[in-house]
SEKE-489203 format. One record per residue (C-alpha): residue number from 0; y, z, x. Coordinates in pm, 1 decimal, padded with zeros to 6 digits. Example, Ala and Ser with C-alpha at 12.3 -4.5 7.8 and 13.67 -1.06 7.14 Angstrom:
2
(0,(-00450.0,00780.0,01230.0))
(1,(-00106.0,00714.0,01367.0))
END
This chain:
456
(0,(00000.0,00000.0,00000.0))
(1,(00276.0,00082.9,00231.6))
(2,(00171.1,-00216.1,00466.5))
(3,(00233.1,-00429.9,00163.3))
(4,(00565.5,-00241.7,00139.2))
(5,(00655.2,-00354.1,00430.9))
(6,(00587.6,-00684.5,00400.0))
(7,(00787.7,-00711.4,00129.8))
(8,(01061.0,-00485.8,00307.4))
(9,(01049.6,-00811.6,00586.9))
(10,(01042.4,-01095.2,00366.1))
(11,(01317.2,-00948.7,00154.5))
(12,(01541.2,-00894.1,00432.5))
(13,(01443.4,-01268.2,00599.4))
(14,(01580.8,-01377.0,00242.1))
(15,(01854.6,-01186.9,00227.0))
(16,(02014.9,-01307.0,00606.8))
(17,(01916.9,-01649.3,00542.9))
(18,(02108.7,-01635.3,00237.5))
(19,(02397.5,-01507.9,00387.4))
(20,(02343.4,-01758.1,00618.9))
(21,(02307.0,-02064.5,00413.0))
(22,(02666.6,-01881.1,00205.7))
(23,(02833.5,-01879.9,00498.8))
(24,(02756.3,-02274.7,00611.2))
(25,(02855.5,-02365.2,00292.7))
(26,(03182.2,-02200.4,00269.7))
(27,(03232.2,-02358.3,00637.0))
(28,(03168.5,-02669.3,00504.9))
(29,(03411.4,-02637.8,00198.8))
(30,(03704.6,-02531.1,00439.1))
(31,(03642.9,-02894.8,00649.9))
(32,(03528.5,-02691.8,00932.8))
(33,(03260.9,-02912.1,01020.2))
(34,(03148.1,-02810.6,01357.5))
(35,(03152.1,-02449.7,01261.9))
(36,(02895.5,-02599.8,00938.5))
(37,(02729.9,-02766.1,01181.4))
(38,(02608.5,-02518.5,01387.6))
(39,(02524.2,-02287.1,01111.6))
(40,(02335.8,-02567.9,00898.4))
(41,(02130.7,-02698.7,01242.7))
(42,(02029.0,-02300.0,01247.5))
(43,(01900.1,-02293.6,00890.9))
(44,(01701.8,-02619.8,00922.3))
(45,(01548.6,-02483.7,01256.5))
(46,(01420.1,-02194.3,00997.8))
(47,(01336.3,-02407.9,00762.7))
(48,(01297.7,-02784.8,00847.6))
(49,(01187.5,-02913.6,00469.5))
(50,(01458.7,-02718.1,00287.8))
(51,(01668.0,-02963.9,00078.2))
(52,(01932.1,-02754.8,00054.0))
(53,(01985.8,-02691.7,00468.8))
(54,(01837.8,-03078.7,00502.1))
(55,(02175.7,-03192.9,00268.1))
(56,(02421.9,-02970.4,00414.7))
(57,(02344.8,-03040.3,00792.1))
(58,(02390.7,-03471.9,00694.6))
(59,(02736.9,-03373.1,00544.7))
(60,(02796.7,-03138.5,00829.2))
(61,(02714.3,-03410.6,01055.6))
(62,(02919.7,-03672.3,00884.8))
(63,(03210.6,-03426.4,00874.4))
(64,(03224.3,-03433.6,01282.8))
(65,(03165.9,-03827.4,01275.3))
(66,(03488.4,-03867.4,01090.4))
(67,(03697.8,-03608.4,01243.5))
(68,(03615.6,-03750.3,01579.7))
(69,(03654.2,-04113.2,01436.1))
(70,(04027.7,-03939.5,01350.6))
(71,(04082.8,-03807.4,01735.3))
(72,(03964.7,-04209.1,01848.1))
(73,(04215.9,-04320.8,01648.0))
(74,(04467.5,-04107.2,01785.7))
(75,(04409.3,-04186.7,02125.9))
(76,(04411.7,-04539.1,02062.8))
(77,(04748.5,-04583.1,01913.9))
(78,(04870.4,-04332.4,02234.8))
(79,(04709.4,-04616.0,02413.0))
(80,(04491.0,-04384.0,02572.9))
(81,(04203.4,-04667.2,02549.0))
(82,(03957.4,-04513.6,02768.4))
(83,(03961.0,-04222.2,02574.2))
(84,(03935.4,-04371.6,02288.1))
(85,(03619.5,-04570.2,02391.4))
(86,(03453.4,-04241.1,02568.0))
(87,(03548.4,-04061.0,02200.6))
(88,(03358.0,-04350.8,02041.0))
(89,(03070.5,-04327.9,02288.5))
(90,(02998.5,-04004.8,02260.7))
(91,(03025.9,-04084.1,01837.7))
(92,(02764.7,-04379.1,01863.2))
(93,(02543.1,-04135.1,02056.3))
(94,(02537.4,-03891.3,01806.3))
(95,(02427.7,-04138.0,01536.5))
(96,(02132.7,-04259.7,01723.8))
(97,(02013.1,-03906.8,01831.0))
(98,(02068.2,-03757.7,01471.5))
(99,(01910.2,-04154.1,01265.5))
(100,(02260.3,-04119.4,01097.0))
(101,(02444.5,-04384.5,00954.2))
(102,(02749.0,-04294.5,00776.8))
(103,(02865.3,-04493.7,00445.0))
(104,(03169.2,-04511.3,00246.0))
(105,(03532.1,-04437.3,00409.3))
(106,(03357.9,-04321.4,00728.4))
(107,(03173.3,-04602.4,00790.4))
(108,(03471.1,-04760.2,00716.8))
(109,(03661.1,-04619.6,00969.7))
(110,(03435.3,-04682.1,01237.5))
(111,(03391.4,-05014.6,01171.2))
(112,(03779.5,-05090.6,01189.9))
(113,(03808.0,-04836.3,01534.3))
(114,(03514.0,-05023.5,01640.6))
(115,(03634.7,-05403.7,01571.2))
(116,(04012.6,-05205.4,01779.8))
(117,(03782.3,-05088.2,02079.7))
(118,(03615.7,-05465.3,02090.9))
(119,(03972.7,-05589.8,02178.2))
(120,(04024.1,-05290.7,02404.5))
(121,(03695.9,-05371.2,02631.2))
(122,(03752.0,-05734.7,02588.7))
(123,(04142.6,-05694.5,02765.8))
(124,(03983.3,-05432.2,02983.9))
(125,(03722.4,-05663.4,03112.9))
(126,(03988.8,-05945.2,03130.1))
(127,(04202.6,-05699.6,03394.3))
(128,(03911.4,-05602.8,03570.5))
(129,(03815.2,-05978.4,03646.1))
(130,(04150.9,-06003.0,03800.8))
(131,(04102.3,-05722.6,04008.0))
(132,(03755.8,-05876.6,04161.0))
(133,(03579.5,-05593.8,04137.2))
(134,(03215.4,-05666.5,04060.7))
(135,(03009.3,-05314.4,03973.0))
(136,(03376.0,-05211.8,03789.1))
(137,(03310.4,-05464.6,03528.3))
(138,(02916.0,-05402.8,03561.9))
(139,(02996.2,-05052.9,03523.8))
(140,(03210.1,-05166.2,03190.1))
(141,(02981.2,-05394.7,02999.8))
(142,(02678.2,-05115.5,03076.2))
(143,(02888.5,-04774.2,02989.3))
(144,(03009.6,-04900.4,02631.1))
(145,(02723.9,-05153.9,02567.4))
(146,(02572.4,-04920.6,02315.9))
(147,(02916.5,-04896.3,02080.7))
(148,(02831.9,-05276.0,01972.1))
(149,(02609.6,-05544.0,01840.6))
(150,(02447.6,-05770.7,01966.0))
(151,(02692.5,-06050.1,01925.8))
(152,(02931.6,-05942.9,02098.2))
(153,(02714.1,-05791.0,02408.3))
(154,(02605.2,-06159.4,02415.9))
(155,(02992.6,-06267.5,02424.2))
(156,(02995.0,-05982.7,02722.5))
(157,(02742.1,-06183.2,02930.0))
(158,(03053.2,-06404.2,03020.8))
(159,(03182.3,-06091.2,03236.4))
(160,(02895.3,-05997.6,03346.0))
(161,(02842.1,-06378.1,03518.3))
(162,(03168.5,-06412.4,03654.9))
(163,(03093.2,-06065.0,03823.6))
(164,(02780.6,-06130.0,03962.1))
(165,(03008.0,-06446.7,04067.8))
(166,(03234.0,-06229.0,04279.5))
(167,(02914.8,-05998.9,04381.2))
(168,(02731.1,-06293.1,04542.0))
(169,(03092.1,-06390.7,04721.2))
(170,(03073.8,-06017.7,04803.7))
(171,(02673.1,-06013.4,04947.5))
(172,(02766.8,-06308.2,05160.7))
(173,(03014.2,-06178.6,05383.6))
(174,(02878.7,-05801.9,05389.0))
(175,(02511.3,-05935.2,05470.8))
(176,(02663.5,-06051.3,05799.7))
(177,(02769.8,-05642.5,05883.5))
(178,(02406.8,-05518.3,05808.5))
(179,(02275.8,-05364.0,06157.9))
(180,(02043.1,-05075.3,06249.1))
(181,(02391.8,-04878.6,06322.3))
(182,(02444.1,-04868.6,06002.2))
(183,(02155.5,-04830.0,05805.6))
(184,(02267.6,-04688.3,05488.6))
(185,(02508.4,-04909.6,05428.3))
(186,(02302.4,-05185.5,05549.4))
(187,(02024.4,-05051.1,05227.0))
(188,(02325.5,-05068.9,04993.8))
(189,(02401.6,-05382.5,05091.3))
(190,(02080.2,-05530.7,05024.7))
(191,(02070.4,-05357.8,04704.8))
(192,(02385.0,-05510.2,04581.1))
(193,(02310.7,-05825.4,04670.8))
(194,(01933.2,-05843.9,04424.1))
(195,(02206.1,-05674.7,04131.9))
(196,(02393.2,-05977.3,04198.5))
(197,(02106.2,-06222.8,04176.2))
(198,(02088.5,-06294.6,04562.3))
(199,(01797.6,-06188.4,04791.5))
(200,(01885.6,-06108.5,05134.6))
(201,(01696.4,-06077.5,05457.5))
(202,(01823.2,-05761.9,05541.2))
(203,(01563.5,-05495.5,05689.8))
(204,(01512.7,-05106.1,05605.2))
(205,(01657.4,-05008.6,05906.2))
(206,(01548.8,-04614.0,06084.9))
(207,(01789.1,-04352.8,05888.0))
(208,(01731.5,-04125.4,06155.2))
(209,(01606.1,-03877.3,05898.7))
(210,(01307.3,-03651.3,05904.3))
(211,(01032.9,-03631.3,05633.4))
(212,(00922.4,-03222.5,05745.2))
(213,(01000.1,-02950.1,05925.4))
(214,(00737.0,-02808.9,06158.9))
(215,(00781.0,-02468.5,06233.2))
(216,(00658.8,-02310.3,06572.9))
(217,(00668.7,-01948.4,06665.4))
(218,(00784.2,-01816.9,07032.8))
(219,(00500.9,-01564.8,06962.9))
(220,(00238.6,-01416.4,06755.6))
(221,(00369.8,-01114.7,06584.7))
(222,(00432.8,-01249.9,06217.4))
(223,(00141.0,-01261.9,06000.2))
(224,(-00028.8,-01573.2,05937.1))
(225,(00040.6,-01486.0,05548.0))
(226,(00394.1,-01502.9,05631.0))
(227,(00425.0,-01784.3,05859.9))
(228,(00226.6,-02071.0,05583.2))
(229,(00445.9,-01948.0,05334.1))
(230,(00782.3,-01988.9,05512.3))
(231,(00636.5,-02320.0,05614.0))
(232,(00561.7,-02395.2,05226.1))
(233,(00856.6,-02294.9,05085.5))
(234,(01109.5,-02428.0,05369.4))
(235,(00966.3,-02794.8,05327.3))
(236,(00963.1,-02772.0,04947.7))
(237,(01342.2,-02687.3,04972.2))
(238,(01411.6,-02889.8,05286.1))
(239,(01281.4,-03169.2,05060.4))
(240,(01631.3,-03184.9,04860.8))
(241,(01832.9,-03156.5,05110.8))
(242,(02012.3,-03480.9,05285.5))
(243,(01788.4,-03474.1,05602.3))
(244,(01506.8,-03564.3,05429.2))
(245,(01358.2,-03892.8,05411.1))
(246,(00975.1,-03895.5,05317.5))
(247,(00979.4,-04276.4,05496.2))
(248,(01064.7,-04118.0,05849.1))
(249,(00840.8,-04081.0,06079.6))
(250,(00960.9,-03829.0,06242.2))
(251,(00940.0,-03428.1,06206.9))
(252,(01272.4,-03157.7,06210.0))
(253,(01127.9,-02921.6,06454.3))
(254,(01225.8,-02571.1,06452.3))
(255,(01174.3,-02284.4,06729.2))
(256,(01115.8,-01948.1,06547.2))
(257,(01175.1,-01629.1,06713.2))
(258,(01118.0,-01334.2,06536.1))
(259,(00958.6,-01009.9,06446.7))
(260,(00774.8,-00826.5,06187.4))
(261,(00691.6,-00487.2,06084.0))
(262,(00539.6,-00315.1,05822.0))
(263,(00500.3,00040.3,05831.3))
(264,(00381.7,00281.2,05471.1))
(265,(00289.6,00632.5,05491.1))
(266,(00155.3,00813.1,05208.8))
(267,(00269.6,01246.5,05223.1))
(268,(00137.6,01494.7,04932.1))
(269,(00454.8,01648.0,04803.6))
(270,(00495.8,01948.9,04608.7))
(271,(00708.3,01913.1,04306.6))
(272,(00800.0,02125.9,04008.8))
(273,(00948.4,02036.2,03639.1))
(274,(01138.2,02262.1,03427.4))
(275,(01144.9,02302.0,03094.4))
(276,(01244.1,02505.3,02859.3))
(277,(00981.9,02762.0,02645.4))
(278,(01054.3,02886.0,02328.9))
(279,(00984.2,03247.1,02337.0))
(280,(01039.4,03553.3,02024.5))
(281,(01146.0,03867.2,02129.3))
(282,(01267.5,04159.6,01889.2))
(283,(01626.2,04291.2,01851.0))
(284,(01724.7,04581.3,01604.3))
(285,(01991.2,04530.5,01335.9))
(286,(02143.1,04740.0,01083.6))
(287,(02096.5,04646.1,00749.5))
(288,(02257.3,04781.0,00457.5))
(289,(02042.2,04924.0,00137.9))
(290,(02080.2,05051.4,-00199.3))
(291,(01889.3,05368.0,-00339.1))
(292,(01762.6,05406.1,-00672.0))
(293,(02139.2,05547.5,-00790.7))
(294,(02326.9,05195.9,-00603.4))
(295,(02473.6,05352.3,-00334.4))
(296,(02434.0,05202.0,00009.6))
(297,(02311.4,05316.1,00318.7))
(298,(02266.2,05205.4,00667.8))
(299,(01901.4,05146.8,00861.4))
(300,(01828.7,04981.5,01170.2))
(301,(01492.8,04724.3,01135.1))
(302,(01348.1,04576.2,01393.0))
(303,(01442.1,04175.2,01367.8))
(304,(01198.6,03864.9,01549.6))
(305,(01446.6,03574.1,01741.7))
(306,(01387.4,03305.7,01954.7))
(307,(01573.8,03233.1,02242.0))
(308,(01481.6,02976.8,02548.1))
(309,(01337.2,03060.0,02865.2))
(310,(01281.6,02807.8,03168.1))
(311,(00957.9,02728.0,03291.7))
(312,(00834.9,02568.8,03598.8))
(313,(00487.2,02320.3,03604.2))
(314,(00405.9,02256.7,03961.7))
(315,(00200.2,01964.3,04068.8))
(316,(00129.4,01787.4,04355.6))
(317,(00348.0,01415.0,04428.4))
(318,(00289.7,01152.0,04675.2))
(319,(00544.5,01120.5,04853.7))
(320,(00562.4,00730.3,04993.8))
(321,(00801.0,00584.9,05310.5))
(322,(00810.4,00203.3,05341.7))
(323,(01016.6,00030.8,05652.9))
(324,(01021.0,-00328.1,05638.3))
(325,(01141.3,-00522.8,05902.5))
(326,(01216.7,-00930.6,05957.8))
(327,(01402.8,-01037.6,06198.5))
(328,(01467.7,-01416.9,06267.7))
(329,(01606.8,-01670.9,06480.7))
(330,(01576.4,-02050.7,06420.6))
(331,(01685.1,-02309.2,06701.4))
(332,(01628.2,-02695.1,06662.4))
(333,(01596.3,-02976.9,06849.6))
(334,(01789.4,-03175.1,06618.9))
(335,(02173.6,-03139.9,06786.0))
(336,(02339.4,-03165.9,06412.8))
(337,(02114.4,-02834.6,06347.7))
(338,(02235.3,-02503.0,06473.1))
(339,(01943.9,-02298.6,06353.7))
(340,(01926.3,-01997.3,06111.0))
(341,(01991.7,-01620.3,06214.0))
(342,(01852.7,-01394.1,05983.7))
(343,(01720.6,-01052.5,05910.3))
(344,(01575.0,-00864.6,05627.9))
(345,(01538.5,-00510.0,05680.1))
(346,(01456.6,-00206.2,05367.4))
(347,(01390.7,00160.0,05430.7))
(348,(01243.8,00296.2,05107.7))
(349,(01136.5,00623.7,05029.5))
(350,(01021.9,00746.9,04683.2))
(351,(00812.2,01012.3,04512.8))
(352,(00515.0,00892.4,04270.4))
(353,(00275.9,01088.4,04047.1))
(354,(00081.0,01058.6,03768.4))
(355,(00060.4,01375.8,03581.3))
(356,(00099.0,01312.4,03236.7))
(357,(00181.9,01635.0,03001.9))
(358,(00392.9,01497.8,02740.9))
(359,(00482.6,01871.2,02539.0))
(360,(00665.5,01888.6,02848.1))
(361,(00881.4,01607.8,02861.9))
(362,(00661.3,01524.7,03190.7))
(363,(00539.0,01132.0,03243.1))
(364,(00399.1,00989.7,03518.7))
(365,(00608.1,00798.3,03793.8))
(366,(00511.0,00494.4,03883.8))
(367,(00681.2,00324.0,04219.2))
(368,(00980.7,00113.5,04152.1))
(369,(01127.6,00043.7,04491.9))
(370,(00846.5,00025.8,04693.6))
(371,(00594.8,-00275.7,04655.7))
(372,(00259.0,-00416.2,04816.7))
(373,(00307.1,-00558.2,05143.3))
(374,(00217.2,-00902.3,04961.2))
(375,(00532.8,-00901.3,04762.6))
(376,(00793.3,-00796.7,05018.2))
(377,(00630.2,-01118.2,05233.5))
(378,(00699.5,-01321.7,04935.0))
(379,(01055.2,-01202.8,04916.9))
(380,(01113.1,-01248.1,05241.9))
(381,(00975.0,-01564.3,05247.0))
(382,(01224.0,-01667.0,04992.5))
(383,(01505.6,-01525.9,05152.7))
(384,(01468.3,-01651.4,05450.9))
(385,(01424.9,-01976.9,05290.5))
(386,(01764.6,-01932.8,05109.3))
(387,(01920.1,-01909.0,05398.1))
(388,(01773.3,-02200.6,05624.6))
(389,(01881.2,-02394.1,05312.2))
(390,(02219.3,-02314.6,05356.1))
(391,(02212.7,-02373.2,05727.1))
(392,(02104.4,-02696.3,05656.0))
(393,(02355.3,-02791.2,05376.0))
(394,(02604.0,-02594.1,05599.5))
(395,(02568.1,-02827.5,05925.0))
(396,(02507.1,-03108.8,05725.1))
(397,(02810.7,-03128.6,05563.5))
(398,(03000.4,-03050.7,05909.0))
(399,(02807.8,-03307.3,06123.5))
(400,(02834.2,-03577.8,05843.5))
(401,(03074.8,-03497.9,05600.9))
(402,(03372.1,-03343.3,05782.8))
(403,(03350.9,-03582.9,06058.6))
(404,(03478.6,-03902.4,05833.5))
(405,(03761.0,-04118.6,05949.2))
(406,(03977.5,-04377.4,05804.2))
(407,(03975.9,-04450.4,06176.9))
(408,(03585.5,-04608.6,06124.0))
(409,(03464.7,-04939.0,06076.3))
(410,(03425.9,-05000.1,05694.6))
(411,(03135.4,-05048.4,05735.2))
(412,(03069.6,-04732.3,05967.3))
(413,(03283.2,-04514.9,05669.6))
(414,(03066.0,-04679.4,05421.3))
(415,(02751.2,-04571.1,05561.2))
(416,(02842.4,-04228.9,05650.7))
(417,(03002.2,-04198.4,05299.6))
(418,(02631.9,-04278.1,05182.0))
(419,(02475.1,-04066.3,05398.1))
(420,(02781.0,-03768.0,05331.2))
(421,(02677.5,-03826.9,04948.8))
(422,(02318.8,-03697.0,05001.5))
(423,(02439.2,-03359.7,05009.8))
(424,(02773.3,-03359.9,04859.5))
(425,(02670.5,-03615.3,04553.4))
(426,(02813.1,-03363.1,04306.5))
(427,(03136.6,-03261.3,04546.6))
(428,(03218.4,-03527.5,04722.0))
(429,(03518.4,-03545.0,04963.2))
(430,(03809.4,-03699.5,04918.5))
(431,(03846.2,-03934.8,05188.7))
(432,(03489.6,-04059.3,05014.3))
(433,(03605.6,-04028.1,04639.1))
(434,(03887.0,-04284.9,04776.9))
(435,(03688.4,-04503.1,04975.0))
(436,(03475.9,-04558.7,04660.5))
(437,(03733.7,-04588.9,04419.4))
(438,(03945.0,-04803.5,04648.2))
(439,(03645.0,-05054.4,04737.1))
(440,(03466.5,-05060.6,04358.1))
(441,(03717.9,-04975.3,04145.4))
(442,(03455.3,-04647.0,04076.9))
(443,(03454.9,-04307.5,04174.3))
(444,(03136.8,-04164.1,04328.4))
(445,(02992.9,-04027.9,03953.3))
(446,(03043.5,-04369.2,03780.6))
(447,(02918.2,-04557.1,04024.3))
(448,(02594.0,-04342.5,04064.4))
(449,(02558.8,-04378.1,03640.2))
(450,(02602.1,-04685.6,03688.9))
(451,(02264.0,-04761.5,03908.9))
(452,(02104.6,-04526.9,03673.3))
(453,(02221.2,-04778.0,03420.9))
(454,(02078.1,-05089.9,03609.5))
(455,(01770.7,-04936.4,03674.8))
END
């Protein structure tokens, strides 16, 4: 019976929130605030995916954001902010396909007249682009915003895309001639470029210079084998996204490891006591007044029973455990670029375990929380250590390859050791790099990486 209570306790309440739930959408929705709605209807549905009620509110949540956002396109388009405008659509179109939703009446209305506006925007776009001579800008274009039309007019786009690939051939000609083994990244880009644009090039995967592993060798024996295949395991998976790497090289980063390891535990019986507090009675006497037989009062002393608290003491027996753990480390290379990793990991724990259990006491056992297994301080350390050859190796990366770009270089020289600069810093790339891009494709580094995403 009262499990049944319960139940019905549950499923009462579950009603009750999702109703206030599904109140609170709707009122959302009344008051146009359609991406508050949204979120609140794309909640219910997740509770209840067949409810026609949630089902119906989420599609005019949904086509509540379409048109406010068809609203902010507009906007932006008569500010003659057109890229915006055409991102704004974008990111509209995108919605639609990932929600199957296909707006009707005034909405669809509206984006077919901001749509038929951002046509002429791409079209004059394109036209200014052409001018420019800037082959993966248009490219980049035609791919970005293909999705926001039909097919007719992607075909009328394929007139832009030939009179880049045009250019780009013009383009693969000339830079062909600067491929070399000096410059093998570029030289890769190069011959890249050149099958986008319909031409196949001669142009060989020249050495990168790169390293596919690390090999790691020890000065001496005093780290446990443990401990040495998983540093080994864990620096290669990491060194593995790093910009050295290069899984076609043939060669090996080697690194010289000094260092030392200890592990000490000792395990001492400790004495150890817990209060708490016993309730005990003990017996005061009171005066009480009384009444004879006639009413009139009179005065006794009775003996009265109280309580009062007393401390107690339970003694036991702990373990008392000290833990020193010790990892020192120094890393040297034979790659100049590399300056090696210093590092070292050292913990002095002591704590007091037991496992007396006498809960009318208040007293639980104690389980260890600082110290651990030897296995799990080598996997820490492991993964600390492995932290911090990572950002060696980011660290003298950057500074061998990044910071060392000069307008002074060759463009093809700055090219290539943009490209190989990018391999670490894809996501913050330098100026001087940012500009170089920008300057030669009329791209910055991001667009221009979405954009071979795009191709692909």
């Amino acid at each position: 019976m009262i499990k049944k209570i319960l139940l019905f306790a549950t499923l009462l309440f579950a009603f009750s929130a999702c109703s206030t739930l599904s109140k609170q959408a709707q009122e959302q929705l009344e008051n146009k605030n359609y991406d508050e709605a949204l979120v609140l209807y794309d909640r219910l549905v997740s509770e209840k995916p067949n409810e026609g009620e949630a089902l119906e509110g989420q599609r005019k949540a949904r086509e509540g954001v379409i048109d406010k956002n068809l609203i902010r396109v507009r906007l932006a388009r008569i500010a003659q902010n057109y890229q915006e405008s055409l991102d704004l659509l974008l990111e509209i179109v995108s919605k639609e396909r990932s929600w199957n939703l296909y707006p009707s009446g005034a909405v669809a209305f509206t984006q077919k007249e901001e749509t038929e506006e951002a046509r002429k925007i791409l079209n004059q776009q394109l036209a200014n682009i052409q001018l420019e001579k800037k082959p993966l800008k248009t490219l980049y274009w035609i791919e970005h915003y293909r999705i926001i039309f039909d097919e007719k007019f992607q075909n009328y786009l394929t007139n832009y895309k030939n009179a880049a690939f045009k250019n780009g051939q013009a383009d693969c000609k000339a830079w062909a001639k600067t491929a070399s083994a000096d410059v093998p990244f570029w030289s890769q880009f190069v011959k890249r470029y050149c099958t986008v644009m319909g031409v196949t090039q001669p142009i060989k995967d020249f050495d990168k210079k790169l390293y596919s592993k690390i090999e790691i060798k020890l000065d001496k024996d005093t780290v446990p084998k443990i401990l040495q295949q998983m540093i080994l395991a864990d620096v290669n998976k990491q060194f593995k996204s790093r910009g050295w790497f290069d899984i076609a090289s043939p060669r090996a980063m080697h690194l010289n490891l000094s260092a030392n390891y200890i592990f000490s535990e000792s395990k001492m019986p400790q004495q150890q006591s817990h209060p708490y507090n016993e309730r005990v009675p003990y017996t005061e006497y009171e005066q009480q007044q009384k009444f004879d037989a006639k009413g009139n009062p009179y005065q006794v002393t009775e003996p009265v029973t109280k309580y009062r608290d007393e401390q107690r003491f339970y003694y036991y027996t702990g373990t008392l455990i000290s833990q020193k753990i010790q990892f020192d480390a120094t890393a040297t290379s034979d790659v100049p670029q590399y300056n090696g990793t210093v590092f070292s990991f050292n913990k002095y724990i002591q704590e007091t375990v037991h496992n007396e259990n006498v809960p009318n006491i208040g007293l639980y056992p104690s389980l260890a929380k600082q110290t651990q297994p030897e296995a799990s301080w080598l996997t820490q350390i492991s993964t600390d250590y492995t932290n911090a050859v990572k950002k060696s190796l980011i660290a003298d990366f950057n500074s061998a390859f990044c910071a060392t770009i000069s307008e002074a270089m060759s463009e093809p020289a700055l090219f290539d050791r943009s490209l190989l600069c990018l391999r670490e810093m894809i996501n913050t790339p330098p100026d001087m790099v940012t500009r170089h891009f920008k300057d030669k494709f009329g791209l910055n580094v991001e667009q221009t990486s979405t954009l071979v995403k795009l191709i692909d």
